[in-house]
C-alpha positions in Angstrom: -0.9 17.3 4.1 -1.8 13.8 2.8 -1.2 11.4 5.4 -1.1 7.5 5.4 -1.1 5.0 8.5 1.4 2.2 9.0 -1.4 0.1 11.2 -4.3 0.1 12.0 -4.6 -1.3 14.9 -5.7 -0.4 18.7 -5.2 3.6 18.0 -5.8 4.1 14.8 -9.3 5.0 14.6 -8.5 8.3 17.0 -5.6 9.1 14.7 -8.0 8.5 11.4 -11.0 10.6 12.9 -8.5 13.4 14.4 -7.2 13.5 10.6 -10.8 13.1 9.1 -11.7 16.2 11.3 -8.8 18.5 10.6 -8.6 20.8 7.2 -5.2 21.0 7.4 -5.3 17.0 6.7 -6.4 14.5 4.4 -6.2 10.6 4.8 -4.6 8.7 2.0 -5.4 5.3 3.9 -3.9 2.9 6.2 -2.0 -0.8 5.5 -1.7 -3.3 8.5 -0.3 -7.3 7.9 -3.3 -8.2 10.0 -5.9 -9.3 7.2 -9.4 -6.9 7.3 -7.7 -4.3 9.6 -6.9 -1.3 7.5 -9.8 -1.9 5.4 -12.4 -1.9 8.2 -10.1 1.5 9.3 -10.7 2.9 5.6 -14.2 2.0 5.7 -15.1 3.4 8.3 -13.0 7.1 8.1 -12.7 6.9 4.3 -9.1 6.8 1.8 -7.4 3.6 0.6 -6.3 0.5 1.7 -3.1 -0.3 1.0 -1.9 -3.9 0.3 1.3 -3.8 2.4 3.7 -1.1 3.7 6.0 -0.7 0.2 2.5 -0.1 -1.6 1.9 2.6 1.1 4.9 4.2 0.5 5.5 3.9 -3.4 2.3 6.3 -3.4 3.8 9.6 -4.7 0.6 11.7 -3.0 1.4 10.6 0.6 3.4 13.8 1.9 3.9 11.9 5.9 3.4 8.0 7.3 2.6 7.9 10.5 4.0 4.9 12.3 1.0 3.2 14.6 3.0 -0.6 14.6 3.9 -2.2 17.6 7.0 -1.0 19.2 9.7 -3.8 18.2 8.6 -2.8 14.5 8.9 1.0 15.2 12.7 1.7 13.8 12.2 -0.7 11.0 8.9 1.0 9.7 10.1 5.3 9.7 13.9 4.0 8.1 11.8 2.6 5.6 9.3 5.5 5.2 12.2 8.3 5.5 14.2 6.4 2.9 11.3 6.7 0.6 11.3 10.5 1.5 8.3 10.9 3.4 8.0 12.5 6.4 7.1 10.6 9.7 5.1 11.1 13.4 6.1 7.7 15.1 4.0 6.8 18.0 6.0 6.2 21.1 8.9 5.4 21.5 10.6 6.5 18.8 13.1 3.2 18.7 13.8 0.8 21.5 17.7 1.5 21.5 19.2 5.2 20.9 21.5 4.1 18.2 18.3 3.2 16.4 17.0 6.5 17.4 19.8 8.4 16.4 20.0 6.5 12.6 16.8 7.8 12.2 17.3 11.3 13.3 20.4 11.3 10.8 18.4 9.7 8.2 15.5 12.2 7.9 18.0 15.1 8.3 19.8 13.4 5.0 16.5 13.1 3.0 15.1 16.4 4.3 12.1 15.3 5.5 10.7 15.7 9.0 10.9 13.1 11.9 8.2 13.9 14.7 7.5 11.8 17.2 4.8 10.8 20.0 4.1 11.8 23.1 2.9 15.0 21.8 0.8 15.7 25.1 2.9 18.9 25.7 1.1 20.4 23.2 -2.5 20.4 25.5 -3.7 23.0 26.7 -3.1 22.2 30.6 0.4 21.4 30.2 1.0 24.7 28.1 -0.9 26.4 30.7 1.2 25.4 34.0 4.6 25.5 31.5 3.8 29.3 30.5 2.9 30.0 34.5 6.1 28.0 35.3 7.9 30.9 32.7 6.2 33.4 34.6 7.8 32.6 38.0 4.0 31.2 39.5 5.7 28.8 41.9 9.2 30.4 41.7 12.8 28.3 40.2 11.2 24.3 40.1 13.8 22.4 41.9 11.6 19.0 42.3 9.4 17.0 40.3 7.2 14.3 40.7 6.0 12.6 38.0 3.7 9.7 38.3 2.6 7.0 35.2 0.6 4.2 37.0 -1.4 2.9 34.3 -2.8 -0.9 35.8 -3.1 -4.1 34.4 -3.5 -3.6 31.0 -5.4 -7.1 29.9 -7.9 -6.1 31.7 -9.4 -4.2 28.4 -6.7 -4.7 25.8 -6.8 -7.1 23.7 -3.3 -8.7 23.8 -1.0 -6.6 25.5 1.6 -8.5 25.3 4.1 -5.9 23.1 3.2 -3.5 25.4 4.5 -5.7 28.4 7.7 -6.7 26.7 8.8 -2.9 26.5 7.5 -2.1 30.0 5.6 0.7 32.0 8.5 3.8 31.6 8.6 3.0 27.6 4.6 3.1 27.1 3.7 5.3 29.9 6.4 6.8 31.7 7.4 8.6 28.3 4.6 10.8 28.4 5.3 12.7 31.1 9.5 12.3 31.0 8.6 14.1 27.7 7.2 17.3 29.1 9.4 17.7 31.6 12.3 17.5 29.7 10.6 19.9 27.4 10.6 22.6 30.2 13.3 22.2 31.8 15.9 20.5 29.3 17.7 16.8 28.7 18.3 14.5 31.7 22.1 14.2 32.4 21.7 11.4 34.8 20.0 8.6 35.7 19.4 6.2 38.7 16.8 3.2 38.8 14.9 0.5 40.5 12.8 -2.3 38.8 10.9 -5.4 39.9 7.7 -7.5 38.6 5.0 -7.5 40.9 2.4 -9.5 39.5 4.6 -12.3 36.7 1.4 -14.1 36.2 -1.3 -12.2 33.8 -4.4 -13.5 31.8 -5.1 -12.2 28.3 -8.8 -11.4 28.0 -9.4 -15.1 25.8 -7.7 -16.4 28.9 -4.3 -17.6 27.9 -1.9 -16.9 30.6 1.7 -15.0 29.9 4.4 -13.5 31.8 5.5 -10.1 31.3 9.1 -10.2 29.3 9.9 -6.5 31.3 9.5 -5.4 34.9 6.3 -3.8 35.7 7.5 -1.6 38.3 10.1 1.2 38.0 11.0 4.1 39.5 13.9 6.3 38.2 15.3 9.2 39.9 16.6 12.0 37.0 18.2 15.2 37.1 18.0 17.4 34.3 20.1 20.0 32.9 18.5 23.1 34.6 19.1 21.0 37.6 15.8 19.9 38.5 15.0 16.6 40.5 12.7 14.5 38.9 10.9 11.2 40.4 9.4 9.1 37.6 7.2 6.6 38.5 6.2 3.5 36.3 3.8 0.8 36.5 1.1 -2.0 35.2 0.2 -3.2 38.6 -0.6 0.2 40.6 -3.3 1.6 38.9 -4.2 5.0 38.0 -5.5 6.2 41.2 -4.0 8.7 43.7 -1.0 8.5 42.8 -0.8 9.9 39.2 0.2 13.0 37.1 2.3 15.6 37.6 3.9 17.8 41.0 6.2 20.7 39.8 7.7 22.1 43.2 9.4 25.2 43.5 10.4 28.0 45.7 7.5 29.8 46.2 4.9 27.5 45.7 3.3 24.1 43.7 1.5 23.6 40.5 -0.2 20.0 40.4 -1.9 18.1 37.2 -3.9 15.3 37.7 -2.8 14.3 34.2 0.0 14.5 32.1 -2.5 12.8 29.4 -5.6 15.1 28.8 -5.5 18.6 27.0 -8.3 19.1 29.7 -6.8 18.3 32.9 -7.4 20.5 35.9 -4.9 22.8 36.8 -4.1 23.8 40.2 -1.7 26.0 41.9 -0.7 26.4 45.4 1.4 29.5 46.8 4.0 28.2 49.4 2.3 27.1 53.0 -1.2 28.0 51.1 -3.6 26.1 49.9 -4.5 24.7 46.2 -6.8 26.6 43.8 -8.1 25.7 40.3 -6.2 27.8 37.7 -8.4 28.4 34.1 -6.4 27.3 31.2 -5.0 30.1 29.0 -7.9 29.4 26.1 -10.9 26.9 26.1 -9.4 23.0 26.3 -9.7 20.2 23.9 -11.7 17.4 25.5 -9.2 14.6 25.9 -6.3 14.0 23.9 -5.9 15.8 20.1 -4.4 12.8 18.7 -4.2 14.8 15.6 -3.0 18.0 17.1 0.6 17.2 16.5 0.0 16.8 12.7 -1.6 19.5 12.1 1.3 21.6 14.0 4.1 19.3 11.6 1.7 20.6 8.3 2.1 24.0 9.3 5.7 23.8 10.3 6.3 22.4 6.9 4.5 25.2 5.3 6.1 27.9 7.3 9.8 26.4 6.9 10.1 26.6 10.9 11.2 23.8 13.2 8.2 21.4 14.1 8.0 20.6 18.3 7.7 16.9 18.6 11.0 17.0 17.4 12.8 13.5 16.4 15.8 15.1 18.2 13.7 15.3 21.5 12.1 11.8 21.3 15.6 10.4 20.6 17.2 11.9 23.9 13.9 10.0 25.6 15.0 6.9 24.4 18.7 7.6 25.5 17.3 7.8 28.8 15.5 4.4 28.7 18.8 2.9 27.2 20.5 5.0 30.9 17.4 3.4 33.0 18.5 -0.1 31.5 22.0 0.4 32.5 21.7 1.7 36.0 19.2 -1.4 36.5 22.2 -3.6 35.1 24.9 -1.9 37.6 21.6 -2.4 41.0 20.8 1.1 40.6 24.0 3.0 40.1 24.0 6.6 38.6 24.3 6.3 34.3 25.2 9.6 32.4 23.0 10.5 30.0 24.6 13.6 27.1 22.1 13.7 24.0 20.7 17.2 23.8 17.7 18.5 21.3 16.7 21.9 20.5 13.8 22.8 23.3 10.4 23.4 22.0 8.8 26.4 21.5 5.7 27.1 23.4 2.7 27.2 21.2 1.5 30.7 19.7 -1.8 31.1 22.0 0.1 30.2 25.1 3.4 33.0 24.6 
């Protein structure tokens, strides 16, 4: 599968060199409206640069785009792309609104092309490891969850945050690990939620000042289909300390996960009243995160004519929830129904 990046910016060299490394992928090239971006992204990982985003996609050998622009340009860039028949990964989130999410569900599904989206953590070997325990009855029918996304101030190492701040801490972080939960145990069907800003005042790294445009505290309270209890927990002012990763509670016992992140993360199980021990992960872990790991599952979904899971479907019933998050916020916390379902992912083959 040829595959070409719509920007190069912050990410892109992981995606590029995860490509680079993977047979199962080649990289066309990159395009970015910043001047000297993609080409210092092709230079350094190899393919073309592209002049601008309809060059990109006018090039008849590019099989998928994947979408690495800021947020706010997310929806605009896969329509585009889709239209042109191409099929799409979107980093995170999929749209900013689930109407948008939805028009571009509907529009890949009319082109017959695929629409995959980020977070694709699920796909790691920890979290297939306590999901495939989980299947296994380890800690017994999960009632609660806690799921913790404290991620700091982010100027304090990127460059200008700012896009990242105007969507908040449950749209860049909090995703990750709403995403494999709702994988496991099915879609949210309702929604309550708190929000404040802790800290308005921040200093970019060249030291301009600015004031997050979104809250950067939230904590949502979600029940999903199966009936699980979820506590989601979002922030850029705690950072990622104690209080971070995932607690799947259940009748018989715990499973805890450091981090919903890293294919590597430890894995730990605790039997009810007993006491936590490391679990092995069902095969050898990738270091880190894959970042190409979900495009080389989409290539062979392709080739195999079998549903891909990082299903559009799924990431567009994550963004309902943030639109759900939004309006219990506007109603001081009230509970907001949310009713988008998505086919549930298979597991992967080495974790059955």
């Amino acid at each position: 599968m040829r595959v070409g990046l719509a920007g190069a910016g912050n990410i892109a060299g992981r995606y590029a060199a995860a490509i680079v490394n993977a047979p199962e992928l080649e990289l066309a090239g990159a395009t970015d409206p910043r001047a000297g971006r993609a080409a210092a992204l092709v230079g350094a990982h190899g393919g073309v640069e592209y002049p601008n985003l309809e060059a990109l996609l006018a090039d008849e050998a590019v099989d998928t785009v994947v979408n690495l622009t800021s947020p706010q340009a997310h929806f605009e860039v896969s329509e585009a792309a889709l239209t042109a028949g191409k099929h799409v990964h979107s980093e995170k989130p999929l749209a900013l609104t689930h109407d948008e999410a939805r028009a571009l569900v509907e529009r890949a599904s009319r082109n017959g092309v695929r629409l995959s989206s980020a977070p694709t953590t699920l796909l790691g070997e920890a979290p297939q490891t306590a999901w495939k325990l989980i299947r296994e009855g380890a800690i017994g029918e999960v009632r609660a969850i806690y799921a913790e996304a404290n991620w700091g101030r982010l100027e304090a190492w990127h460059p200008d945050p700012r896009t990242l701040y105007a969507v908040g801490p449950l749209i860049d972080v909090g995703v990750y690990p709403l995403t494999i939960v709702t994988a496991m145990f099915g879609p949210a069907r309702s929604v309550q939620a708190f929000a404040k800003t802790l800290e308005p005042e921040r200093t970019r790294l060249d030291g301009s000042p600015f004031t997050p445009a979104a809250p950067d505290f939230i904590v949502a309270s979600v029940e999903l289909a199966d009936g699980v209890l979820v506590r989601l927990t979002a922030s850029f002012y705690v950072g990622p300390g104690k209080q971070r990763g995932l607690e799947l509670h259940g009748d018989d016992g715990s499973l805890y996960l450091p981090t919903w992140a890293e294919a590597d993360s430890r894995i730990e199980l605790q039997a009810r009243g007993g006491e936590y021990a490391t679990i092995p992960p069902v095969r050898e872990p990738f270091h880190g995160i894959d970042w190409g790991r979900a495009l080389v599952e989409l290539a062979e979904a392709v080739e195999a004519g079998r549903p891909h899971r990082s299903s559009g479907e799924h990431a567009a019933h994550v963004v309902e929830v943030f639109d759900a998050v939004r309006r219990s916020l506007e109603q001081g916390g009230l509970a907001v129904e949310v009713h988008s379902d998505f086919r549930r992912p298979e597991p992967m083959d080495w974790a059955q």
